[in-house]
CHARMM-style PDB file with segment names, atoms N, HN, CA, C and O in Angstrom:
ATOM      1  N   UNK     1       0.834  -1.174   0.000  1.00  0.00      PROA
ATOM      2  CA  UNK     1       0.000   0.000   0.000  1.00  0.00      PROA
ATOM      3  C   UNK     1       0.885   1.245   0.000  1.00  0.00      PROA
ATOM      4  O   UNK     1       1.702   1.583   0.857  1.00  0.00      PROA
ATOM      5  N   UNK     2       0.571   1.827  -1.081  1.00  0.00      PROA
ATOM      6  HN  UNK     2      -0.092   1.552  -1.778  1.00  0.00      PROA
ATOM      7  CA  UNK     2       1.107   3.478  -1.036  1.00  0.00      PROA
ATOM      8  C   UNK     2       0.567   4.284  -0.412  1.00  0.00      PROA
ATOM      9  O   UNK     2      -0.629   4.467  -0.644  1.00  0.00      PROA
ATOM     10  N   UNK     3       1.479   5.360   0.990  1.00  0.00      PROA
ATOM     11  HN  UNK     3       2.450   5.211   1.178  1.00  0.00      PROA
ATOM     12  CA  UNK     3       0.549   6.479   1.256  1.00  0.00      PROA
ATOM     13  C   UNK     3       0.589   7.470   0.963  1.00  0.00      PROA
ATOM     14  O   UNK     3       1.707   7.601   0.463  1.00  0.00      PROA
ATOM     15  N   UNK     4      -0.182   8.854   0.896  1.00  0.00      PROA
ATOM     16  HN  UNK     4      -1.090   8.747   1.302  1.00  0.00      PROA
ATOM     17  CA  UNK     4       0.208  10.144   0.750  1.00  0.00      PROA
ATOM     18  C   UNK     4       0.665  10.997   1.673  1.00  0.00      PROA
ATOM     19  O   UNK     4       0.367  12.148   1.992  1.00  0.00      PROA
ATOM     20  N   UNK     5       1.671   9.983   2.147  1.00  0.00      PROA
ATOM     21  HN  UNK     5       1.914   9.048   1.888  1.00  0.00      PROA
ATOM     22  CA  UNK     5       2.677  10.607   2.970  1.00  0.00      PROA
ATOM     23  C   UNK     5       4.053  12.340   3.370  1.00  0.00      PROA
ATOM     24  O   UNK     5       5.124  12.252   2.771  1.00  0.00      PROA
ATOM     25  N   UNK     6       3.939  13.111   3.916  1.00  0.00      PROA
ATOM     26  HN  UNK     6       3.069  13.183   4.403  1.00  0.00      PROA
ATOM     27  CA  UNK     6       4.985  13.671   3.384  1.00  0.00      PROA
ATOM     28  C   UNK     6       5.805  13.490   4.554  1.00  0.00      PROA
ATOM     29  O   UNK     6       5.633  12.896   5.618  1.00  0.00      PROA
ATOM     30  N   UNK     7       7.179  14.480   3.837  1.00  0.00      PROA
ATOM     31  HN  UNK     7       7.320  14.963   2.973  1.00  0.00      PROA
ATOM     32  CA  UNK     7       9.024  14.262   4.637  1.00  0.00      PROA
ATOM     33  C   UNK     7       8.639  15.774   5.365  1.00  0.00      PROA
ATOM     34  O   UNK     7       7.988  16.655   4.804  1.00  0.00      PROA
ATOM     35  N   UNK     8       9.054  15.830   6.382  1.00  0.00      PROA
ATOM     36  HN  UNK     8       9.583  15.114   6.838  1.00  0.00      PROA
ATOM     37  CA  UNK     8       9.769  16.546   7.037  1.00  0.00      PROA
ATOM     38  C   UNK     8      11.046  17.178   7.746  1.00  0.00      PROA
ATOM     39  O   UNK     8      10.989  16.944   8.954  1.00  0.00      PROA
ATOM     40  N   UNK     9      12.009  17.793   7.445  1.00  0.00      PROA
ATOM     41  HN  UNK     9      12.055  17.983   6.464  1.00  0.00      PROA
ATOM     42  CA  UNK     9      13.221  17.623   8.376  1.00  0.00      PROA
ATOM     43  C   UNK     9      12.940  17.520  10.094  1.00  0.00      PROA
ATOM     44  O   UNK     9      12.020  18.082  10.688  1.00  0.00      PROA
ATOM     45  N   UNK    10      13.580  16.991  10.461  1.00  0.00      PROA
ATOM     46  HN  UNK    10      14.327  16.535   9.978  1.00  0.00      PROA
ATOM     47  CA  UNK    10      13.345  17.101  11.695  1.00  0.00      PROA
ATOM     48  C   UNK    10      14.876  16.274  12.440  1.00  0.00      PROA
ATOM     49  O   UNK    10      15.404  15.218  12.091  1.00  0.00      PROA
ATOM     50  N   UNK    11      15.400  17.535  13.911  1.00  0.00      PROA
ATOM     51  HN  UNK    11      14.971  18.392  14.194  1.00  0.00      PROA
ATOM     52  CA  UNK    11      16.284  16.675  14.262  1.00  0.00      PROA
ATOM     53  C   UNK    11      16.071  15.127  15.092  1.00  0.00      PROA
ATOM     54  O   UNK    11      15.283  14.843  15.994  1.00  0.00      PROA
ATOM     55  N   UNK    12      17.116  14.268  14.389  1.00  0.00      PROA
ATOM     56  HN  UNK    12      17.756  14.499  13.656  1.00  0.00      PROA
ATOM     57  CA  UNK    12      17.383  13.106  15.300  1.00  0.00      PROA
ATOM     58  C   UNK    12      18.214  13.477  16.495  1.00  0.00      PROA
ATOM     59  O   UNK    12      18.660  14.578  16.816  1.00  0.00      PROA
ATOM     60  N   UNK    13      18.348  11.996  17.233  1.00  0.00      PROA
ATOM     61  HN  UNK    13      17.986  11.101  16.972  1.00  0.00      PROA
ATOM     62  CA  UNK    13      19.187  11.924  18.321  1.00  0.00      PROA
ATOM     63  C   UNK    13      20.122  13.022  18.501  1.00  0.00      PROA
ATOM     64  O   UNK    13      20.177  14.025  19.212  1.00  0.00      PROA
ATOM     65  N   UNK    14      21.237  12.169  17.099  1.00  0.00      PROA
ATOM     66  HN  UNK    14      21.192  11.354  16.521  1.00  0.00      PROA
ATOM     67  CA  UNK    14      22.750  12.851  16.909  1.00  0.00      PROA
ATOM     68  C   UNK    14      22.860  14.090  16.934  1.00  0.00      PROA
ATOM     69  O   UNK    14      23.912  14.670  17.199  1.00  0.00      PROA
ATOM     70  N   UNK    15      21.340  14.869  16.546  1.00  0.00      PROA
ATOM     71  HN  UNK    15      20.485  14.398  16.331  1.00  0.00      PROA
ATOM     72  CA  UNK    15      21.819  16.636  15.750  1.00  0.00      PROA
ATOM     73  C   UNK    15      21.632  16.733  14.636  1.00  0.00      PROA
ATOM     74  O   UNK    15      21.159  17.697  14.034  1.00  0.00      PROA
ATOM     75  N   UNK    16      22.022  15.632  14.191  1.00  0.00      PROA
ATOM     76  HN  UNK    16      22.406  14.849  14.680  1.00  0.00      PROA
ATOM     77  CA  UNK    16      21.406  15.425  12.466  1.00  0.00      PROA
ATOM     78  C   UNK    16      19.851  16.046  12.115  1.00  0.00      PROA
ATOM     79  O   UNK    16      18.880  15.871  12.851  1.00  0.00      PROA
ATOM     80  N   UNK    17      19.826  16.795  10.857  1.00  0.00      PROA
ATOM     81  HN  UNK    17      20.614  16.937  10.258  1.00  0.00      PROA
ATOM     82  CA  UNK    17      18.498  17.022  10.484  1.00  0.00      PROA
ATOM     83  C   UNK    17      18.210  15.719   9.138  1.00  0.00      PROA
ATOM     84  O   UNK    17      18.887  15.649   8.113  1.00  0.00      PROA
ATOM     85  N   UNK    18      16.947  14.712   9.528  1.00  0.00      PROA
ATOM     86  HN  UNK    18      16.397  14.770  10.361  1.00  0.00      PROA
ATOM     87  CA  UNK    18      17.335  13.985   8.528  1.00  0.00      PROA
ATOM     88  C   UNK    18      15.332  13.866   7.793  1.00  0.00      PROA
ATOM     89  O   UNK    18      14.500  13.497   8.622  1.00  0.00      PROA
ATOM     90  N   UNK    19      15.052  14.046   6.996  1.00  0.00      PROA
ATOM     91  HN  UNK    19      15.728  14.346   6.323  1.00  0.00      PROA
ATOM     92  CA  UNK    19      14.101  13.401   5.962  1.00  0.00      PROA
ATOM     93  C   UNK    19      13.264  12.697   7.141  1.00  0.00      PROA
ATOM     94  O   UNK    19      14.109  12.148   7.849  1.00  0.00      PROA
ATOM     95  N   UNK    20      12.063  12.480   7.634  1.00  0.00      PROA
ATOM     96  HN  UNK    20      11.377  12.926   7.059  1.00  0.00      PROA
ATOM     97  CA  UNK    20      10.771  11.808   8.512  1.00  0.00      PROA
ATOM     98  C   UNK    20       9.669  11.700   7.914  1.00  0.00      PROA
ATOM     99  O   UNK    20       9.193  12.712   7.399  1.00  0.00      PROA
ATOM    100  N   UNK    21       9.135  10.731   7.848  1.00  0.00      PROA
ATOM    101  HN  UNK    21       9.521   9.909   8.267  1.00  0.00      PROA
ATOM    102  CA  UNK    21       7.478  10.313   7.082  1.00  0.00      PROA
ATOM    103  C   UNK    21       7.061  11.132   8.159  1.00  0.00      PROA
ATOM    104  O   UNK    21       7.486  11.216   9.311  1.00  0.00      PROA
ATOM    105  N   UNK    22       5.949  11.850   7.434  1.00  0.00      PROA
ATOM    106  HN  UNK    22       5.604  11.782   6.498  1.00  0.00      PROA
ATOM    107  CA  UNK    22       4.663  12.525   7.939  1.00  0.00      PROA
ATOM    108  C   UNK    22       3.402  12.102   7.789  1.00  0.00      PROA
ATOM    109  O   UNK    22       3.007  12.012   6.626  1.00  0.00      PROA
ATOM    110  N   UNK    23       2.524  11.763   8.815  1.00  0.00      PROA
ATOM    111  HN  UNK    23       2.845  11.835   9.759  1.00  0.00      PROA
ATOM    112  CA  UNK    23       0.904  12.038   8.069  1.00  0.00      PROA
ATOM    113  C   UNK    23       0.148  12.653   8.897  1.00  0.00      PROA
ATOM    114  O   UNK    23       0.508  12.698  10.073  1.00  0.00      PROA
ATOM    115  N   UNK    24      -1.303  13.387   8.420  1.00  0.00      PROA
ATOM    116  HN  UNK    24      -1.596  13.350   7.465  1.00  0.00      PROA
ATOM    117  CA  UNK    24      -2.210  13.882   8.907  1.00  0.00      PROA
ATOM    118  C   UNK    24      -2.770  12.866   9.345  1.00  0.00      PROA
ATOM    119  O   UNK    24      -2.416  11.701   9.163  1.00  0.00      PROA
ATOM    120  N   UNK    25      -4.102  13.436  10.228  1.00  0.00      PROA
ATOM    121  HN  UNK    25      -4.389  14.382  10.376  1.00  0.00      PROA
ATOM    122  CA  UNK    25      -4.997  12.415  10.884  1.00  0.00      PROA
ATOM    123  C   UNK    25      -5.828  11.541   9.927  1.00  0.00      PROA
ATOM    124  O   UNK    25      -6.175  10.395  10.213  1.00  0.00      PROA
ATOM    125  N   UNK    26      -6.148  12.221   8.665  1.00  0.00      PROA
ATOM    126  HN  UNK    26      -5.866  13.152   8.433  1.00  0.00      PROA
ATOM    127  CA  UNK    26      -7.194  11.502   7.983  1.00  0.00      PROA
ATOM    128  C   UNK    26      -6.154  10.443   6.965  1.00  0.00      PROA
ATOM    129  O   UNK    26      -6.726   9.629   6.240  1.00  0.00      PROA
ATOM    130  N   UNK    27      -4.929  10.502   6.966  1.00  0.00      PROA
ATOM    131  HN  UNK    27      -4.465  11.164   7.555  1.00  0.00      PROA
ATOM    132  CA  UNK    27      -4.141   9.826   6.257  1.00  0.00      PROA
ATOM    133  C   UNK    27      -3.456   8.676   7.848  1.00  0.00      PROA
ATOM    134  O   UNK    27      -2.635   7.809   7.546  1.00  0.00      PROA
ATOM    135  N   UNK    28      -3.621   8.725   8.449  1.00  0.00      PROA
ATOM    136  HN  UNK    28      -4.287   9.429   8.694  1.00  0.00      PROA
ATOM    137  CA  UNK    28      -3.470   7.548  10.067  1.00  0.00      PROA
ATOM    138  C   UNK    28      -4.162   6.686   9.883  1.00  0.00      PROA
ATOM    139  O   UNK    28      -3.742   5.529   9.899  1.00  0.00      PROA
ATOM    140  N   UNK    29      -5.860   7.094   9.576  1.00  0.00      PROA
ATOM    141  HN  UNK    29      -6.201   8.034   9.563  1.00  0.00      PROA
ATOM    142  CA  UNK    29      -7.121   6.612   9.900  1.00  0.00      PROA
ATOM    143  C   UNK    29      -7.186   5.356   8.622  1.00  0.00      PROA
ATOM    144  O   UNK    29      -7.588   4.198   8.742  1.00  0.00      PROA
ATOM    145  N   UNK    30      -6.634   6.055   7.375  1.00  0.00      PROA
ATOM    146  HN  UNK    30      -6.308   6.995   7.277  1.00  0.00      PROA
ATOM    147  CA  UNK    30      -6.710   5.228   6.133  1.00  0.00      PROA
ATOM    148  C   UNK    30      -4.913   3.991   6.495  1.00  0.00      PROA
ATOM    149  O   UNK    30      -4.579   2.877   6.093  1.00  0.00      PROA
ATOM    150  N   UNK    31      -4.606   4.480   6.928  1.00  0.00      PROA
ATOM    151  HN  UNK    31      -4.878   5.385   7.254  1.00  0.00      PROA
ATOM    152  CA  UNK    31      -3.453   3.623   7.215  1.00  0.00      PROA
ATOM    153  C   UNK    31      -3.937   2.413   8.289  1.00  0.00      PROA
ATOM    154  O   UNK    31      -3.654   1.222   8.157  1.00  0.00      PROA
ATOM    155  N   UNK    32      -4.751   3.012   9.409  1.00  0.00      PROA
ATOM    156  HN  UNK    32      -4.981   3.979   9.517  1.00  0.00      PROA
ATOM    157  CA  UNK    32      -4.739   1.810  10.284  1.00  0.00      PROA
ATOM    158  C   UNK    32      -6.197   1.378  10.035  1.00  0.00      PROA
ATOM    159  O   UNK    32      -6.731   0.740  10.943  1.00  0.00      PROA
ATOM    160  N   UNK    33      -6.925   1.647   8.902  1.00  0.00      PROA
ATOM    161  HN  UNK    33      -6.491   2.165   8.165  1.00  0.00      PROA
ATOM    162  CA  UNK    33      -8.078   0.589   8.563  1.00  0.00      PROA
ATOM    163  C   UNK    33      -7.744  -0.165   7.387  1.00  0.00      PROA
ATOM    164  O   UNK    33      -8.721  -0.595   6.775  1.00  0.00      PROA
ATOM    165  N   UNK    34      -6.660  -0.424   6.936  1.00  0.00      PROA
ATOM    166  HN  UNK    34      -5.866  -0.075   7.433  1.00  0.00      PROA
ATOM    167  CA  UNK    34      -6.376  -0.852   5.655  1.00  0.00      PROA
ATOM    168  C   UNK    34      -5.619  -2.450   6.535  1.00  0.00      PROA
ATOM    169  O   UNK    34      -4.985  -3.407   6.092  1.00  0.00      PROA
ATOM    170  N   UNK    35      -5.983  -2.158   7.596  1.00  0.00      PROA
ATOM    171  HN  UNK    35      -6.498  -1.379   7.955  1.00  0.00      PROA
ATOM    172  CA  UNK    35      -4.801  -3.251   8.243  1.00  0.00      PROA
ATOM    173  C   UNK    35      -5.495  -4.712   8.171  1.00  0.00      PROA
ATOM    174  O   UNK    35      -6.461  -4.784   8.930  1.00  0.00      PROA
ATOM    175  N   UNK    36      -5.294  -5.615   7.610  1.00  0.00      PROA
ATOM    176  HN  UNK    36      -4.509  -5.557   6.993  1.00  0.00      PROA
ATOM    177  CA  UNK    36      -6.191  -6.604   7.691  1.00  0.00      PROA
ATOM    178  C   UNK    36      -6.316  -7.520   8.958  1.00  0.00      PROA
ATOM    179  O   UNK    36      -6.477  -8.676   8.565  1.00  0.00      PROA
ATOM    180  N   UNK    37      -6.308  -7.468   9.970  1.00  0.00      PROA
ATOM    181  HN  UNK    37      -6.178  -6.529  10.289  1.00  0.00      PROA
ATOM    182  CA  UNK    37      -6.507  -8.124  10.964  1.00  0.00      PROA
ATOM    183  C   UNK    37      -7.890  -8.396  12.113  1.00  0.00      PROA
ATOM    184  O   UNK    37      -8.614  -7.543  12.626  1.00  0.00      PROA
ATOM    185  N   UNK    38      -7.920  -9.722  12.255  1.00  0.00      PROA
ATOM    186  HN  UNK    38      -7.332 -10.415  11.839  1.00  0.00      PROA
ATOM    187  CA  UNK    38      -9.585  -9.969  12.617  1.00  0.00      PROA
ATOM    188  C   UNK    38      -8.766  -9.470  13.780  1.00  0.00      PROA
ATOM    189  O   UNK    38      -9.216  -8.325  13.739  1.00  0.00      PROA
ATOM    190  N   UNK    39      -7.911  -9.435  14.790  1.00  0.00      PROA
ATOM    191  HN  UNK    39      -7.545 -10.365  14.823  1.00  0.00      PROA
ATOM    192  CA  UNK    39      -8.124  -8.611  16.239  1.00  0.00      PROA
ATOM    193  C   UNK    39      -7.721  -7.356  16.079  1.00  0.00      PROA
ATOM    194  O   UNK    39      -7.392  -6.907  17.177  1.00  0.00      PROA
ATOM    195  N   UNK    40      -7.602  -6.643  15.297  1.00  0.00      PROA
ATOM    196  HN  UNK    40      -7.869  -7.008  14.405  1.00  0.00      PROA
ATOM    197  CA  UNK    40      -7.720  -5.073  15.175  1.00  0.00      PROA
ATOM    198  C   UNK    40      -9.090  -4.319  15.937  1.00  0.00      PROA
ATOM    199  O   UNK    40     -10.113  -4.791  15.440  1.00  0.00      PROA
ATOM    200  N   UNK    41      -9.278  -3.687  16.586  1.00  0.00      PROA
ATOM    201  HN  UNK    41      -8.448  -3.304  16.990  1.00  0.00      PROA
ATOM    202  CA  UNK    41     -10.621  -2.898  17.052  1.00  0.00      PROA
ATOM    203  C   UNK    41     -11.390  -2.019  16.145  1.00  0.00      PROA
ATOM    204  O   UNK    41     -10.573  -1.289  15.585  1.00  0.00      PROA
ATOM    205  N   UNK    42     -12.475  -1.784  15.786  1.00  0.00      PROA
ATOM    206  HN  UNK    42     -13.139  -2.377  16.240  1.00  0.00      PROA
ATOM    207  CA  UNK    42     -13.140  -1.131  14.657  1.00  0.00      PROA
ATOM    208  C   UNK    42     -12.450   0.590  15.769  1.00  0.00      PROA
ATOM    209  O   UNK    42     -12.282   0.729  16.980  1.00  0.00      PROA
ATOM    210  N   UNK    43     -12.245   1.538  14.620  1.00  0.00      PROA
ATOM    211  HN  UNK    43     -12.381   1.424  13.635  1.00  0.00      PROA
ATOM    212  CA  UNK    43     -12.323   3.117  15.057  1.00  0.00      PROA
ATOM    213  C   UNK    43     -13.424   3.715  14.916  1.00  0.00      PROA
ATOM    214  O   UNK    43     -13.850   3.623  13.765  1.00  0.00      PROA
ATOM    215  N   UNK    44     -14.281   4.489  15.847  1.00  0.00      PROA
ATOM    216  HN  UNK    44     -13.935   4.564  16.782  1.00  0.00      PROA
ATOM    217  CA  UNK    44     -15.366   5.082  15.872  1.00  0.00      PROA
ATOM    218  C   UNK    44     -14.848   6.535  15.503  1.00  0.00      PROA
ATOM    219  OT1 UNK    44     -15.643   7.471  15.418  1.00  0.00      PROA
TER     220      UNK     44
END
């Protein structure tokens, strides 16, 4: 599954500024219902 994810810089640990997946809430929601699992909990 592809998302419509974006990068952000953001520092790591080291100090380094490095490239981070981003998503909004409505791009979470499509991520964690796409999950196929019978013990997953439905999201209201």
């Amino acid at each position: 599954m592809v998302t419509n994810c974006n990068q952000l810089k953001l520092r790591s640990e080291d100090g380094k500024m490095c490239l981070t997946d981003v998503a909004d809430t409505e791009q979470l929601f499509h991520i964690i219902q796409s999950i196929p699992s019978p013990k997953a909990e439905p999201i209201k």
